[in-house]
C-alpha positions in Angstrom: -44.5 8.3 -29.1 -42.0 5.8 -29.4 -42.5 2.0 -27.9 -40.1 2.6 -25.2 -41.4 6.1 -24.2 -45.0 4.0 -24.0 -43.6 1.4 -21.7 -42.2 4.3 -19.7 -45.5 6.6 -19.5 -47.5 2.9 -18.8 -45.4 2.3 -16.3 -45.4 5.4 -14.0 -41.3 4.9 -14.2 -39.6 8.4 -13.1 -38.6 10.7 -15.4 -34.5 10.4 -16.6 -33.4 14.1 -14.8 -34.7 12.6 -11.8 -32.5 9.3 -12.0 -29.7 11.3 -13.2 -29.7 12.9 -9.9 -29.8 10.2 -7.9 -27.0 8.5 -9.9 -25.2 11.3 -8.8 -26.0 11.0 -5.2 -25.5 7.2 -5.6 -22.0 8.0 -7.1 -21.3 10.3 -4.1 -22.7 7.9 -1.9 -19.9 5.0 -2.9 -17.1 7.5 -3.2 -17.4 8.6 -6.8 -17.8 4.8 -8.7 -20.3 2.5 -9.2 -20.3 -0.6 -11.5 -22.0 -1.2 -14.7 -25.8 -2.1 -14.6 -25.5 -5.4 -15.4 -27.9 -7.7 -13.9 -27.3 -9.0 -10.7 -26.1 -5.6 -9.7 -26.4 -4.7 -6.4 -26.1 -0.5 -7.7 -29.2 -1.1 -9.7 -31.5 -2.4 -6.9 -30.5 0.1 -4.8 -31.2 3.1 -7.0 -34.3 1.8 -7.7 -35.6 1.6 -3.8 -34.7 4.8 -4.1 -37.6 5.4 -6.1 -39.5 2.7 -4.5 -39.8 0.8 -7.8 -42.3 -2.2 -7.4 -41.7 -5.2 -8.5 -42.9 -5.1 -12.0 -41.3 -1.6 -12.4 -37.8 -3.6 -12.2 -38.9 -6.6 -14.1 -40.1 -5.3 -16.9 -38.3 -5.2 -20.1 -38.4 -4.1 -23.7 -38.7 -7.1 -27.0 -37.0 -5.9 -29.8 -35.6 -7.6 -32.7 -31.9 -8.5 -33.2 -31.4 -7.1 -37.2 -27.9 -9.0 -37.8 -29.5 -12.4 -36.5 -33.0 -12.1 -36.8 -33.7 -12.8 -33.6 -35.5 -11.4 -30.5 -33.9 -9.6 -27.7 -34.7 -8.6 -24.3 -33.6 -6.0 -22.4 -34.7 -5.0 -19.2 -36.8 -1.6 -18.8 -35.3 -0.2 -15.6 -31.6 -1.1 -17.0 -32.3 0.9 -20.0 -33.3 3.9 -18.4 -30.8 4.1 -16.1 -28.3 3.6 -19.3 -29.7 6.5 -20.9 -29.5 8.9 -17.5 -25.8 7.6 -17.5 -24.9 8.5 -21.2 -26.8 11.8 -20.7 -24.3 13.1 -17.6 -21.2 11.2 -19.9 -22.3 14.5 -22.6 -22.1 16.9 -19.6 -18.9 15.8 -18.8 -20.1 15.0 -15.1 -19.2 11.4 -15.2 -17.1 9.3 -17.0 -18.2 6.0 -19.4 -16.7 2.6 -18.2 -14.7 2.3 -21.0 -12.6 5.5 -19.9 -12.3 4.5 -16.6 -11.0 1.0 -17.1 -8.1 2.5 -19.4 -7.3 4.2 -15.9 -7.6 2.2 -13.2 -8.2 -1.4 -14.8 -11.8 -1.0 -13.3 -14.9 -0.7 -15.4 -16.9 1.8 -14.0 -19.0 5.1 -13.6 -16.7 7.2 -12.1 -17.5 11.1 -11.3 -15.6 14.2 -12.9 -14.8 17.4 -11.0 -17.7 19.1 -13.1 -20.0 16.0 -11.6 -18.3 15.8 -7.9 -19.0 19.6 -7.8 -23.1 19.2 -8.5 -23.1 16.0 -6.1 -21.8 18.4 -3.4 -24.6 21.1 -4.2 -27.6 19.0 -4.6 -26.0 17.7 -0.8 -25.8 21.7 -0.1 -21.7 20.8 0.9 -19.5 23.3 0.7 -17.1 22.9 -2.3 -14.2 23.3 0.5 -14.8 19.9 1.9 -13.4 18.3 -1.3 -10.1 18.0 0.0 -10.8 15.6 3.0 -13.6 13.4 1.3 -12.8 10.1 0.1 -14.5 10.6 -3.2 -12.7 9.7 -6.3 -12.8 11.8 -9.4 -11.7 11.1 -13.2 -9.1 14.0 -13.3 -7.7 13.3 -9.6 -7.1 9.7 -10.3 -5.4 10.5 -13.6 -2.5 12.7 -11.3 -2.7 9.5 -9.0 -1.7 7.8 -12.1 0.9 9.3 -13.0 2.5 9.6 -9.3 2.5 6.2 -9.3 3.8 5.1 -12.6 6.7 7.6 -12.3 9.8 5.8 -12.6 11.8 6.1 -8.9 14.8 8.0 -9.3 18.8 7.6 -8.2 19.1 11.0 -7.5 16.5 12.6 -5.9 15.9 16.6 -5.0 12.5 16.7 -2.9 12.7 20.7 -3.2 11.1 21.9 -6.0 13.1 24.9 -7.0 11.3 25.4 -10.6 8.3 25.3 -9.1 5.5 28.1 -10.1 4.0 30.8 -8.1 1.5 31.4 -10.7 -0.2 28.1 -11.0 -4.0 27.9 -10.9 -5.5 26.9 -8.0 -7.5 25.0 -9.6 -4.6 23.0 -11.0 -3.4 23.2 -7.4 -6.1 21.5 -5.3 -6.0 18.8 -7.7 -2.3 18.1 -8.0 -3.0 18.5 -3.6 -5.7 15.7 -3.5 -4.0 13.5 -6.3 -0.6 14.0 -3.8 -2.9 12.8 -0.9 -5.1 9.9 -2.7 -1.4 8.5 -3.9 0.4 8.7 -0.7 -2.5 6.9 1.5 -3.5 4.1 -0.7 0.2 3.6 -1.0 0.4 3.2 2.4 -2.9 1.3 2.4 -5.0 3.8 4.3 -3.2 3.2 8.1 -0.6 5.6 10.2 3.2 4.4 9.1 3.8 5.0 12.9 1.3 3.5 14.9 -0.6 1.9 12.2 -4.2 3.4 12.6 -6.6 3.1 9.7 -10.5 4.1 10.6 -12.4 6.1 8.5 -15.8 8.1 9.2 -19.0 6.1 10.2 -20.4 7.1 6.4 -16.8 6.2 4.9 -16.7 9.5 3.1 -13.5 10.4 5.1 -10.4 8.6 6.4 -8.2 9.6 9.3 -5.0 9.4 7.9 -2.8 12.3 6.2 -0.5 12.6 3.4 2.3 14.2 5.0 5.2 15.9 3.3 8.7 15.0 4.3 9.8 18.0 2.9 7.4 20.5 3.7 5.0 21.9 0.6 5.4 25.5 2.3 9.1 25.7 1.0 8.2 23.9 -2.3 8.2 20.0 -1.1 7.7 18.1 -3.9 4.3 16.8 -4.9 5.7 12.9 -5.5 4.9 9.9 -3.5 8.6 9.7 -2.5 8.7 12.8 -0.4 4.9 11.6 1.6 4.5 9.4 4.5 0.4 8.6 5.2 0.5 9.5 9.3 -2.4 9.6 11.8 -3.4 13.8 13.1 -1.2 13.3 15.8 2.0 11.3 14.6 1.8 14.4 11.8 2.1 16.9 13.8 5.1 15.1 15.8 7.2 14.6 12.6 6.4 18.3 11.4 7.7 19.6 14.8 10.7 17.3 15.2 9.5 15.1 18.0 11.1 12.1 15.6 12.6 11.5 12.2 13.6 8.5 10.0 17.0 6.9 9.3 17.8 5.7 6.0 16.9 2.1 7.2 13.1 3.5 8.1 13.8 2.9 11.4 12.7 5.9 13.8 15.1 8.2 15.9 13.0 9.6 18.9 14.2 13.3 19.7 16.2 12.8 23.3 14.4 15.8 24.7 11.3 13.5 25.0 13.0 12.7 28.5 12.4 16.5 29.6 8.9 15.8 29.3 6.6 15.9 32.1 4.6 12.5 32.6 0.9 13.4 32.0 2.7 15.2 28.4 1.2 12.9 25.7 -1.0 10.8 27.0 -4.8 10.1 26.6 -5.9 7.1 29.0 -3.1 5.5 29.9 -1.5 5.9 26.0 1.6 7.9 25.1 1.2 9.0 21.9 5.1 9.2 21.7 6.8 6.6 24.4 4.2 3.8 23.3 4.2 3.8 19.5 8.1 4.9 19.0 10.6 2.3 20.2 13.7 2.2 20.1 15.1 1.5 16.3 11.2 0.7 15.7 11.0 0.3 11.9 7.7 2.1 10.2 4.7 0.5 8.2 5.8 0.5 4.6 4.3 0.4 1.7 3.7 -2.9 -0.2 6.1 -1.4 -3.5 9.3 -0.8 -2.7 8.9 2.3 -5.2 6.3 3.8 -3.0 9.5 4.2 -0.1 9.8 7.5 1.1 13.8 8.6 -1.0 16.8 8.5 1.4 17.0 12.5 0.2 13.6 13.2 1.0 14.5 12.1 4.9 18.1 13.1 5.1 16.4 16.8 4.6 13.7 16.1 7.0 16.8 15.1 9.7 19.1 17.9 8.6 15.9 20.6 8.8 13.6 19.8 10.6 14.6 17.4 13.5 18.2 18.9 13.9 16.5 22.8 14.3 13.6 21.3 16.9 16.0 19.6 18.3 19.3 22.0 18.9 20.6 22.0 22.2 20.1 25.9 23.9 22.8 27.0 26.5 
């Protein structure tokens, strides 16, 4: 038995499937990252009160000598074994190393995999169809984010997709879907374009907002940040049924038929949903980079589709 596996037996420290779970759950827990274990690190305190780790369970550490200089080093026992639990899920390809993630998002962190997301969910018996509205970040979905975002913004722009496959797998699908979605939101920094809303769920595993498509996916919208607007439930269902649409300026042209509606139509309290967010000419919440705009194309089809056919006048 080796002089760490003594230490560890000594010690009564858990065994390394258990704290591979619970890096999983801890992972899940903080929306698929977590920082290195350095010391200091709030991550590594909290795992271990998951455990309930005394005092000289966390303290203690391993003396080794430093071949190249000769010289001792300390390292601390509880940081070492949750190193090892980490590289461990790195070879099942359920996480990623720090390394990788920092060549992606400039970050360097744990960050979950599908593979990883998709045994996080099971030991938290959720059903794999909730993966579309949770907040949690994945390796592969934040690679598509990537890419969305560094995409250079075009001149001429077609939102319709008219190469698009039929036969792609849906697992390709739901992955370009949540990369579309992660983009479009954090583009717009979480919050309603309209009415500015931005609230998430009480355990911040879910935020309110929508990626909506200008150009609807159902007739082969494109998956790009420059046919998506991030809009609250309600002001997403009013674009997609022609209630209002956006000028070339971003300014907001309210359908005129919103005078034929009765008073009590849109309201909850004393809030129009409509008549108190949408002013006249009112100019939407934009995102930070200009490259992020929604493309003039992308809304003149949205005016010339969608709000012109709600909005047709009936004899």
């Amino acid at each position: 038995m080796s002089y760490e596996s003594e230490m560890l037996k000594s010690l009564k420290m858990p065994v390394r499937a258990d704290v591979e779970k619970e890096l999983l759950l801890a992972l899940f827990k903080h929306n698929g990252v977590i920082k290195e274990f350095g010391t200091g690190e709030e991550i590594v305190d909290e795992i271990a009160r998951s455990f309930g780790l005394t005092e000289k369970q966390r303290t203690a550490f391993l003396e080794t000598i430093y071949r190249k200089e000769n010289r001792p080093k300390k390292s601390y026992l509880w940081h070492r074994l949750l190193f090892r639990a980490a590289d461990s899920l790195v070879k099942e390809n359920l996480i990623s190393r720090p390394t990788d993630t920092f060549r992606l998002t400039n970050q360097r962190e744990w960050m979950l995999t599908e593979k990883g997301f998709d045994v996080a969910l099971k030991l938290l018996a959720i059903p794999n169809s909730k993966k579309e509205f949770l907040s949690t970040k994945s390796y592969e979905v934040q690679k598509i984010v990537k890419k969305l975002k560094k995409s250079k913004r075009p001149l001429h722009y077609d939102p319709v997709d008219n190469k698009k496959k039929t036969t792609t797998k849906i697992t390709e699908f739901r992955l370009r879907k949540r990369g579309f979605r992660w983009a479009v939101i954090e583009a717009y920094d979480f919050k309603c374009a309209i009415c500015g809303m931005k609230i998430n769920s009480p355990d911040s595993h879910q935020w309110e907002v929508e990626a909506a498509h200008i150009v609807p996916h159902k007739i082969n919208g494109k998956d790009d940040i420059w046919n998506g607007l991030a809009l609250c439930h309600l002001h997403h269902w009013a674009f997609d049924v022609g209630w209002f649409t956006l000028l070339d300026n971003y300014s907001v042209k309210m359908s005129s038929k919103i005078q034929l509606l009765p008073f009590e139509f849109g309201k909850f309290g004393e809030t129009n949903f409509l008549r108190d967010f949408i002013s006249r000419d009112s100019t939407i919440f934009l995102p930070r980079e200009k490259e992020f705009y929604p493309h003039k194309n992308s809304l003149y089809w949205h005016r010339e589709n969608i709000f012109n056919f709600y909005n047709k006048v009936t004899i």
